[in-house]
C-alpha positions in Angstrom: -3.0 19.5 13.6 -5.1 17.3 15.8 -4.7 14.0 13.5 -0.7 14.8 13.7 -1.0 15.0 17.6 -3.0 11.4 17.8 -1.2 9.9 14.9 2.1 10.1 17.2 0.5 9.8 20.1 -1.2 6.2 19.3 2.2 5.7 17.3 4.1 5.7 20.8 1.2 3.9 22.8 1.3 1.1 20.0 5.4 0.7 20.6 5.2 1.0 24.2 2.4 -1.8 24.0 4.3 -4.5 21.9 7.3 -3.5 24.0 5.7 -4.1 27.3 3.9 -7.4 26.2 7.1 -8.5 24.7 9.3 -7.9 27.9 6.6 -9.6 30.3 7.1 -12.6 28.2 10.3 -12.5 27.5 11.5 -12.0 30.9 8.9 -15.2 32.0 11.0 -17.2 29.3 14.3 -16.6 29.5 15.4 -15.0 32.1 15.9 -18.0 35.3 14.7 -16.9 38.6 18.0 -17.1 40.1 19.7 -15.0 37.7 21.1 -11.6 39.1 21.3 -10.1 35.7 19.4 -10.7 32.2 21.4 -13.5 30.1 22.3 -12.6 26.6 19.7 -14.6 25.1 17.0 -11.7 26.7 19.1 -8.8 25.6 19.0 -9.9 21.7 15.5 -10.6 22.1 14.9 -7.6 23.8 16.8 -5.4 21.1 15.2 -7.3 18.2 11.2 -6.8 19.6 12.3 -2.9 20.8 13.3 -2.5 17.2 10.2 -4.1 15.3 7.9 -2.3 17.7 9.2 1.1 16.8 9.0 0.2 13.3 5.6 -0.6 13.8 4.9 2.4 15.8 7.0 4.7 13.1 4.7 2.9 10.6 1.4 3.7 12.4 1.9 7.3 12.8 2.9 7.8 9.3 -0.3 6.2 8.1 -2.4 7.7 10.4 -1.1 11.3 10.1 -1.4 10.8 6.1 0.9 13.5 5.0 4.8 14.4 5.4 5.0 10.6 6.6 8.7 11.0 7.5 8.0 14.3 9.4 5.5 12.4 11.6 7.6 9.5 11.9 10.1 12.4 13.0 8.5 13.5 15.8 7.3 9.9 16.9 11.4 9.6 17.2 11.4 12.7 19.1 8.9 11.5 21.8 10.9 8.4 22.1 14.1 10.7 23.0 12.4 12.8 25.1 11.0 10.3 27.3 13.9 7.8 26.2 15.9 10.6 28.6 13.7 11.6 30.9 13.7 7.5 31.9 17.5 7.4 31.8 18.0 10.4 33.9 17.1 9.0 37.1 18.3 5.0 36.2 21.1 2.9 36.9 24.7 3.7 35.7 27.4 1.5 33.7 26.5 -0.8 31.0 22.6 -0.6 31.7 22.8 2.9 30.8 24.3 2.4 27.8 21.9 -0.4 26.6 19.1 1.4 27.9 20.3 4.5 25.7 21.2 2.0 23.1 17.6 1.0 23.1 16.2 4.8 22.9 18.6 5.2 19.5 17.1 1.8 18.2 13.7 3.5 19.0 15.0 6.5 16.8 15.8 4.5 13.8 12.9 2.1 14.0 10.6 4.7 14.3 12.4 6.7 10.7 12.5 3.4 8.9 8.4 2.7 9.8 7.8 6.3 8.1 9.8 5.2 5.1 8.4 1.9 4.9 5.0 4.3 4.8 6.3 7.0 2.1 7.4 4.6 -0.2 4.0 3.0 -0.1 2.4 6.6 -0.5 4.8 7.6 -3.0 3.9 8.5 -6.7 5.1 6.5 -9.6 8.1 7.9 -11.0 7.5 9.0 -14.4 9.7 7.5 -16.1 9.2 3.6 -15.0 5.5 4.6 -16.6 7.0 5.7 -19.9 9.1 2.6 -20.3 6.2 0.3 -19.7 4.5 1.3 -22.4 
């Protein structure tokens, strides 16, 4: 019980890490000082690095926890809704809502698709590829 808790807990802290580094720089490097809001350039950026981080997050979590890779994966994806909203609730309305939601359901899926990256890796031969190599 106590490995699931801090495999999902340093799951999260590793996304949230990448995903801060990767905003301070990318808002140093493409975002101009004048601009009054974030140019495309930063938004594809900033979906691509969200995505890979929870992937790596997902990933972490599923190797640390050791079993039910998917299930702790799971519930990484469920911290990142539950903070995801809690974040939302009190931010700004319109189209930076939806991208900010948009980036929580990107969080979702790259967290799942860390924990199958992970359960494939764990996952016992099938029998049947080890009959036909022989």
């Amino acid at each position: 019980m106590i490995r699931s808790v801090l495999a999902v807990i340093t799951g999260y802290v590793l996304t949230a890490a990448i995903v801060i580094a990767c905003t301070f720089l990318a808002a140093k490097f493409l975002i101009p000082e004048e601009a009054t809001e974030p140019p495309r350039t930063y938004l594809v950026v900033n979906i691509a690095y969200s995505l890979l981080a929870a992937v790596a997050g997902g990933y972490l979590t599923a190797r640390i926890a050791r079993r039910a890779p998917l299930a702790h994966a799971g519930a990484l994806a469920m911290v990142i809704v539950t903070i995801g909203a809690a974040t939302m609730s009190g931010g700004p309305q319109g189209a930076a809502s939806v991208f900010g939601w948009g980036i929580v359901g990107l969080g979702v899926i790259g967290s799942l698709a860390g924990g199958v990256v992970r359960a494939a890796q764990v996952r016992p031969p099938d029998r049947d590829s080890q009959e036909m190599s022989v």
